[in-house]
PALOKOL-165458 format. One record per residue (C-alpha): x, y, z; residue in one letter; residue number from 1. Coordinates in nm, 4 decimals. Layout:
REM residues N
PT  X  Y  Z  A  NUM
...
***
This chain:
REM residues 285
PT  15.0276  7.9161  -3.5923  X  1
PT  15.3560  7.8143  -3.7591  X  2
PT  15.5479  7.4977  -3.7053  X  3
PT  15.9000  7.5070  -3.6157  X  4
PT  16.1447  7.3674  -3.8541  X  5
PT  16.4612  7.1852  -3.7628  X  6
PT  16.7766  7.4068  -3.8546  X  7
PT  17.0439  7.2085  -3.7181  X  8
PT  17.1578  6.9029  -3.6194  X  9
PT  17.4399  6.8774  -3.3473  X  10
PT  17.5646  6.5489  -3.3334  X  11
PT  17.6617  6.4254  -2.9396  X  12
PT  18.0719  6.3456  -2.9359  X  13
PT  18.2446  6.1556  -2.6773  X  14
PT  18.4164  6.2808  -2.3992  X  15
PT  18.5623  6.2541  -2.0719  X  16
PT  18.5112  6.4977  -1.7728  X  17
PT  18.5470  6.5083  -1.4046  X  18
PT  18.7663  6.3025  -1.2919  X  19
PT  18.7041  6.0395  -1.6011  X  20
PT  18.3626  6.0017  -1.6493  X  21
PT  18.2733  5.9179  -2.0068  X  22
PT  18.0262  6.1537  -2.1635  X  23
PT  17.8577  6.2504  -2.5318  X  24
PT  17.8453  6.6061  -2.5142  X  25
PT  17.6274  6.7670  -2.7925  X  26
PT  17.5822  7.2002  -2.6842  X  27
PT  17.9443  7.2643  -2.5870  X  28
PT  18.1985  7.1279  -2.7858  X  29
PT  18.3438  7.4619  -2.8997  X  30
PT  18.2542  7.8153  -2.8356  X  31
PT  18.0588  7.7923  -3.1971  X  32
PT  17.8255  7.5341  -3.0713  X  33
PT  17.6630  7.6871  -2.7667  X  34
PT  17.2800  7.7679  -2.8309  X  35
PT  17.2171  8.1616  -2.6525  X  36
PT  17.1299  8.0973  -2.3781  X  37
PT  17.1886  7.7334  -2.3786  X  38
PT  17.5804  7.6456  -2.3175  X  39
PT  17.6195  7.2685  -2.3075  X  40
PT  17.4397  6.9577  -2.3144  X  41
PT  17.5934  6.6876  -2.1623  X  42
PT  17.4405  6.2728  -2.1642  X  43
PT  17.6234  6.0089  -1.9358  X  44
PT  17.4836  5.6329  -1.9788  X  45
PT  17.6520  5.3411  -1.9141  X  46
PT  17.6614  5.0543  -1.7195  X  47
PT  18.0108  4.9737  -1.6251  X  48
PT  18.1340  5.1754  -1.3638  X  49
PT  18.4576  5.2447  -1.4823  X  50
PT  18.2989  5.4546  -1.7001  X  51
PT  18.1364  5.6656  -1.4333  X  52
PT  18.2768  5.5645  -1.0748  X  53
PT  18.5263  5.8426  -1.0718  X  54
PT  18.2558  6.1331  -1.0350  X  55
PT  18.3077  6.4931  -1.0136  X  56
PT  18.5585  6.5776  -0.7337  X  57
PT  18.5210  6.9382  -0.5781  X  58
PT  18.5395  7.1890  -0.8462  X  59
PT  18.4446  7.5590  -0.9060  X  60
PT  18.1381  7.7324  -1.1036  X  61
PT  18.0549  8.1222  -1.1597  X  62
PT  17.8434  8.3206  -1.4064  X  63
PT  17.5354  8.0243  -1.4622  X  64
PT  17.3471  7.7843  -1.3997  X  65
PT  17.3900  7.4355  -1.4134  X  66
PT  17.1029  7.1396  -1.4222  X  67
PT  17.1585  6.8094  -1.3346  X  68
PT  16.8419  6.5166  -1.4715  X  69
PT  16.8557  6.1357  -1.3769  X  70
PT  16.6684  5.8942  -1.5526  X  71
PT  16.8899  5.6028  -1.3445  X  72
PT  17.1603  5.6195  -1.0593  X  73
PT  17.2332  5.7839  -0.7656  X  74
PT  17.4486  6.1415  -0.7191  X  75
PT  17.5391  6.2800  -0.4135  X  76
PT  17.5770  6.6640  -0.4514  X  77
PT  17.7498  6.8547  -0.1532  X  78
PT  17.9197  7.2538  -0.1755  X  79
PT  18.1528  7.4388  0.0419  X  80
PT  17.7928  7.6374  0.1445  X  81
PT  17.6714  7.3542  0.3423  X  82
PT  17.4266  7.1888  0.0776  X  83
PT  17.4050  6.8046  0.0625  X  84
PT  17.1971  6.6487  -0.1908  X  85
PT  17.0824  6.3290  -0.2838  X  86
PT  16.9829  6.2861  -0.6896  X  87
PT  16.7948  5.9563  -0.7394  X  88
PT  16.6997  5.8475  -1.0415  X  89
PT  16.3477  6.0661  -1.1772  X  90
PT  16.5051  6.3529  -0.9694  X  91
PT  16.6722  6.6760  -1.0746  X  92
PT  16.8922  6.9323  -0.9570  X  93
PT  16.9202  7.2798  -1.0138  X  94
PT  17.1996  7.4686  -0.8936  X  95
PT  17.2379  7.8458  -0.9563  X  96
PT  17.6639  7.9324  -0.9463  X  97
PT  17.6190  8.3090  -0.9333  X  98
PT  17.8931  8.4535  -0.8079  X  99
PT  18.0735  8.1310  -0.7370  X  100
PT  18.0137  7.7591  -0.5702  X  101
PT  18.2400  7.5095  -0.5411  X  102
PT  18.1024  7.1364  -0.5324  X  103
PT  18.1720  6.7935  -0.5962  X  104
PT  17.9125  6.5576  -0.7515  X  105
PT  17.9842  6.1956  -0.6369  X  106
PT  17.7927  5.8549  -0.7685  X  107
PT  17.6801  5.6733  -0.5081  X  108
PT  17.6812  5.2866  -0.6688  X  109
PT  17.9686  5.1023  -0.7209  X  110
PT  17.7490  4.9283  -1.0107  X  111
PT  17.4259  4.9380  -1.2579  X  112
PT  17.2802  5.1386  -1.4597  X  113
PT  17.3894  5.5434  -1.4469  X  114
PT  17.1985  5.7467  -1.7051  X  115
PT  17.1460  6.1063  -1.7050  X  116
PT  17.1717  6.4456  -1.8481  X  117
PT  17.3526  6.7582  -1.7171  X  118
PT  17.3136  7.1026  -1.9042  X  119
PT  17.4378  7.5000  -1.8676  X  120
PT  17.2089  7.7800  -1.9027  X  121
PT  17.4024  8.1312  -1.8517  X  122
PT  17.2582  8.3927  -1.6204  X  123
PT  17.2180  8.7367  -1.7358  X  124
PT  17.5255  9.0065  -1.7079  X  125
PT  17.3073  9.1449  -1.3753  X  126
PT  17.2940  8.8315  -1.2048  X  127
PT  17.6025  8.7103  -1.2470  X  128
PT  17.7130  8.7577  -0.9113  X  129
PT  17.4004  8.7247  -0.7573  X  130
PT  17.4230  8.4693  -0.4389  X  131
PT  17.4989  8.1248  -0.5401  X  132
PT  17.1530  7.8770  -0.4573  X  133
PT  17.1137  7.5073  -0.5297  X  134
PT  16.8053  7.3301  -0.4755  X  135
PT  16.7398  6.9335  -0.4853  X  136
PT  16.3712  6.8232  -0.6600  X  137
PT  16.2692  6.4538  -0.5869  X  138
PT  16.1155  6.2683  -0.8751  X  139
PT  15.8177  6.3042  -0.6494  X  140
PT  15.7928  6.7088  -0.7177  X  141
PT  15.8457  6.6290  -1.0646  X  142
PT  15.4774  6.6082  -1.2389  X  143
PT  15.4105  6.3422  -1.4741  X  144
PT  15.1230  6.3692  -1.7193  X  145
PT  14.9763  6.1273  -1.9451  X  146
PT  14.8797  6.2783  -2.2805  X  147
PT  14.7003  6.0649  -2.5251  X  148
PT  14.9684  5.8762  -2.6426  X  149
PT  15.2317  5.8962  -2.4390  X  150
PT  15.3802  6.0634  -2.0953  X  151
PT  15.5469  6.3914  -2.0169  X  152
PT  15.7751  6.5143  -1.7464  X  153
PT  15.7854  6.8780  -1.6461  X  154
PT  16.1198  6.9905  -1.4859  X  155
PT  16.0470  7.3497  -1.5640  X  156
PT  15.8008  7.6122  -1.7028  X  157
PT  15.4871  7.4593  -1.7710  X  158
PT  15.3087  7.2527  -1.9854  X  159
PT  14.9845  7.3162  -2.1859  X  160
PT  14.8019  7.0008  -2.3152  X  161
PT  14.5833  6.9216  -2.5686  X  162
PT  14.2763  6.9618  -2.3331  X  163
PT  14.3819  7.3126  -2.2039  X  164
PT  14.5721  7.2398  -1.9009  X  165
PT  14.8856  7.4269  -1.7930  X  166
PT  15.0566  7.1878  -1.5872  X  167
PT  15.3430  7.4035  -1.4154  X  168
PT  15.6902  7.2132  -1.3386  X  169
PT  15.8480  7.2596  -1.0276  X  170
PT  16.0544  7.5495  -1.1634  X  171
PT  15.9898  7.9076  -1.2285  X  172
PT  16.0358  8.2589  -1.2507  X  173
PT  16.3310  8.2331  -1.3871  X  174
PT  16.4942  8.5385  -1.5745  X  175
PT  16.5607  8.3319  -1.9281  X  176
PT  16.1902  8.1530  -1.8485  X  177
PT  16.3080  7.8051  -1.9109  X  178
PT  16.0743  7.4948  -2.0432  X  179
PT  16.2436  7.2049  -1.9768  X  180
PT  16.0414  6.8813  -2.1146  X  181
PT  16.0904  6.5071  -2.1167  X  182
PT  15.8589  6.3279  -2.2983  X  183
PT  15.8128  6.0079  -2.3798  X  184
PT  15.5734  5.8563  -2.6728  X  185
PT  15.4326  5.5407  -2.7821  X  186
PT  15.5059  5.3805  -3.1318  X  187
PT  15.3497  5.6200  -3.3942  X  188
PT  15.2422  5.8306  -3.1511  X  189
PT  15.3343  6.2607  -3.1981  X  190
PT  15.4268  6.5656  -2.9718  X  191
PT  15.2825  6.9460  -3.0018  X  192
PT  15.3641  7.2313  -2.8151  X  193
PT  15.3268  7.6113  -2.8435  X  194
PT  15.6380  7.8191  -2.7649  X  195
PT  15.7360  8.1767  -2.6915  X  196
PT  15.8416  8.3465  -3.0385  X  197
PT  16.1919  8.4365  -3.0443  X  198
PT  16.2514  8.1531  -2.7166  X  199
PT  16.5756  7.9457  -2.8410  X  200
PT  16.4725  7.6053  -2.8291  X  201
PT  16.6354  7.2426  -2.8809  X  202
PT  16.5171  6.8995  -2.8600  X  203
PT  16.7799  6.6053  -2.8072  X  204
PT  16.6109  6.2175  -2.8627  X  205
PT  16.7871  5.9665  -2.6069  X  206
PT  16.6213  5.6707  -2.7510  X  207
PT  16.4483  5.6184  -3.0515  X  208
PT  16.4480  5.8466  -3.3755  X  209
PT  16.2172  6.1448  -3.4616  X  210
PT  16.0521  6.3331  -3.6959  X  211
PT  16.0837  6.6965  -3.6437  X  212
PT  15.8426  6.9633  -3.8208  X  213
PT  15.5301  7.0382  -4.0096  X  214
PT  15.3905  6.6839  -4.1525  X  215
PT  15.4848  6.7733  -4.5163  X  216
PT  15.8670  6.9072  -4.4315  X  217
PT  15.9387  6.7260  -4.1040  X  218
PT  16.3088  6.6213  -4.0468  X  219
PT  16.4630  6.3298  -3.9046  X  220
PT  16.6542  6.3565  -3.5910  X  221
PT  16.8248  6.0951  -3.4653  X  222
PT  16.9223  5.9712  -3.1126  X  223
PT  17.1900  6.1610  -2.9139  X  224
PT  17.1711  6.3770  -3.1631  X  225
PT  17.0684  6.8089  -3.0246  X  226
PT  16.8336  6.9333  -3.3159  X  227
PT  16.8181  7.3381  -3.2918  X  228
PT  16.4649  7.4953  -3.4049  X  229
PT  16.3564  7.7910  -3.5587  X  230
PT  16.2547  8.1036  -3.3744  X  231
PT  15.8760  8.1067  -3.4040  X  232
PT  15.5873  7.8696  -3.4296  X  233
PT  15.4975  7.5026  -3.2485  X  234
PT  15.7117  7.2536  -3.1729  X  235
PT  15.5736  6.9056  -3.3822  X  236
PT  15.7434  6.5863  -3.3264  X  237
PT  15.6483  6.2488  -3.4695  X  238
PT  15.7804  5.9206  -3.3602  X  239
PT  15.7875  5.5313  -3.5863  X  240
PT  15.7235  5.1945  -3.4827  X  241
PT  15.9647  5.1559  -3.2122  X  242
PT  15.8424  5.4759  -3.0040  X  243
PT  16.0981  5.7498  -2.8519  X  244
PT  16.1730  5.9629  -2.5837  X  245
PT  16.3117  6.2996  -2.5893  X  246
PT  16.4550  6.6369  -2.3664  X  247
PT  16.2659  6.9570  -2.5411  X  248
PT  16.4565  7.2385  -2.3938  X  249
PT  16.3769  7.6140  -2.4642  X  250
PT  16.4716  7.9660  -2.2970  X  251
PT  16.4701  8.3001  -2.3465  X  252
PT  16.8291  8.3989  -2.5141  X  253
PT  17.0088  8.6844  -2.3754  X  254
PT  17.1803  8.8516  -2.6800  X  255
PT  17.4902  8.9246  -2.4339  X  256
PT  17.8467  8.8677  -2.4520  X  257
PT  17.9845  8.5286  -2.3449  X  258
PT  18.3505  8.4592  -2.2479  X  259
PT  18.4151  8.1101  -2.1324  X  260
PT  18.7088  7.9850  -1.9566  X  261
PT  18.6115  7.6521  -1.8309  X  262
PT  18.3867  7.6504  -1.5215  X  263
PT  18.3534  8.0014  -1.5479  X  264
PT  18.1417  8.2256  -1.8211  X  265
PT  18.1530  8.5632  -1.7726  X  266
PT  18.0934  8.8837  -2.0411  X  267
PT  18.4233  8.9817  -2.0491  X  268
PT  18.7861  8.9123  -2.0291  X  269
PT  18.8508  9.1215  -1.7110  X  270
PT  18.5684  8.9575  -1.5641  X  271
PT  18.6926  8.5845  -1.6576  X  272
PT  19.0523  8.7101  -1.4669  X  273
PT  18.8644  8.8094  -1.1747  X  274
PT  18.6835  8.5015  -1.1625  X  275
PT  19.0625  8.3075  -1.1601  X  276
PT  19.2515  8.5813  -0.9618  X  277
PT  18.9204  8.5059  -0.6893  X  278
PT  18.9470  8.1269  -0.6870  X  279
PT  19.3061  8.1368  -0.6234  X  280
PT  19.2255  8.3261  -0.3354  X  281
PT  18.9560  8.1171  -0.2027  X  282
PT  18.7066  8.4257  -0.1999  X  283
PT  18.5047  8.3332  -0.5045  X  284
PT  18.2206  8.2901  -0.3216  X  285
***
């Protein structure tokens, strides 16, 4: 089988969203940096709270879906459909818009350490308005497995290891089939992992560097930096002396229309009013 080579390198910028919160956002920045069906990647990491203590006050989603990963911190989620979540460090959350969901995503520490990832995936033109669903998964429904080497947590789709195992995350069936991967290795230590042919498929380092690639045309990547793969082959990562730890995110793309305005992504224009013309109304749910 092939190796995937690293195409592009999306460097993370700073940025503020919410209500202040300081972010690098990578996926996202402009409409010419979204990854089909991948539309933003979003790190927050600090530990002062001004940078963070602000949150996300109640605001409006439709047309995707949007996943929330702690590595440190507490969020509360809550939505005008009743949900209340709690998402602890190690835990996820994974909250289908649909046809629209208003919510508010609130830290709850006035101090330490917040670090975390949120990302969009878009939903296909047919489920667009499809019932909005949110679900909260405890770093306890998370699976973590030791590979030789090193550790992996699966968030979504499934991993296969070395010794034949398909370790399934606690997501699935899922219309773009989503792998969502962190893994973590020791100093020296390298990655492999077969994917789908013609999946998209990313992999953003949040602390070390990498090597990405075949061993005799392998790339560097470096942190907070999103690295965009070819189409076909395996995944190879290598790591140096001080170790790293990266998200390896891959989907099935869509090949659809996107038209973003904000919180909303729809396929058209007419759609995008709707959307607005909706939310003014209070029946966008």
């Amino acid at each position: 089988m092939t190796t995937r080579s690293l195409q592009k390198i999306i460097p993370s910028i700073p940025v503020s969203d919410g209500a202040g919160v300081k972010l690098r956002r990578s996926l996202g920045q402009s409409q010419f940096q979204r990854l089909d069906p991948f539309l933003m990647l979003d790190e927050f990491a600090s530990d002062n709270p001004d940078d963070y203590i602000a949150g996300f006050p109640p605001h409006p989603h439709r047309g995707f879906e949007t996943v929330t990963y702690m590595l440190a911190g507490d969020f509360q989620h809550e939505d005008h459909l009743g949900h209340k979540g709690h998402l602890r460090g190690g835990g996820a959350q994974w909250m289908t818009a649909g046809r629209g969901i208003i919510h508010s995503e609130m830290p709850l520490q006035q101090s330490g350490r917040l670090h975390g990832f949120q990302f969009w995936i878009n939903l296909p033109a047919k489920e667009k308005m499809k019932p909005a669903a949110y679900r909260d998964i405890q770093p306890e429904d998370i699976p973590l497995v030791a590979i030789p080497g090193g550790e992996v947590k699966v968030v979504a789709g499934t991993l296969q290891t070395a010794d034949g195992q398909n370790v399934p995350g606690p997501i699935q069936g899922l219309s773009t089939a989503p792998l969502f991967l962190d893994v973590r290795l020791q100093a020296g230590q390298g990655f492999s992992h077969a994917l789908p042919e013609g999946h998209t498929a990313f992999i953003y380092p949040y602390a070390g560097s990498l090597m990405v690639g075949a061993t005799h045309d392998a790339k560097p990547l470096a942190a907070r930096q999103a690295g965009v793969l070819s189409a076909e082959g395996r995944v190879e990562v290598s790591v140096g002396i001080e170790g790293g730890s990266f998200l390896l995110l891959a989907a099935r793309p869509l090949g659809e229309p996107v038209v973003q305005y904000g919180p909303f992504v729809m396929n058209t224009r007419e759609e995008i009013e709707q959307a607005l013309a909706d939310y003014r109304d209070g029946t966008l749910a």
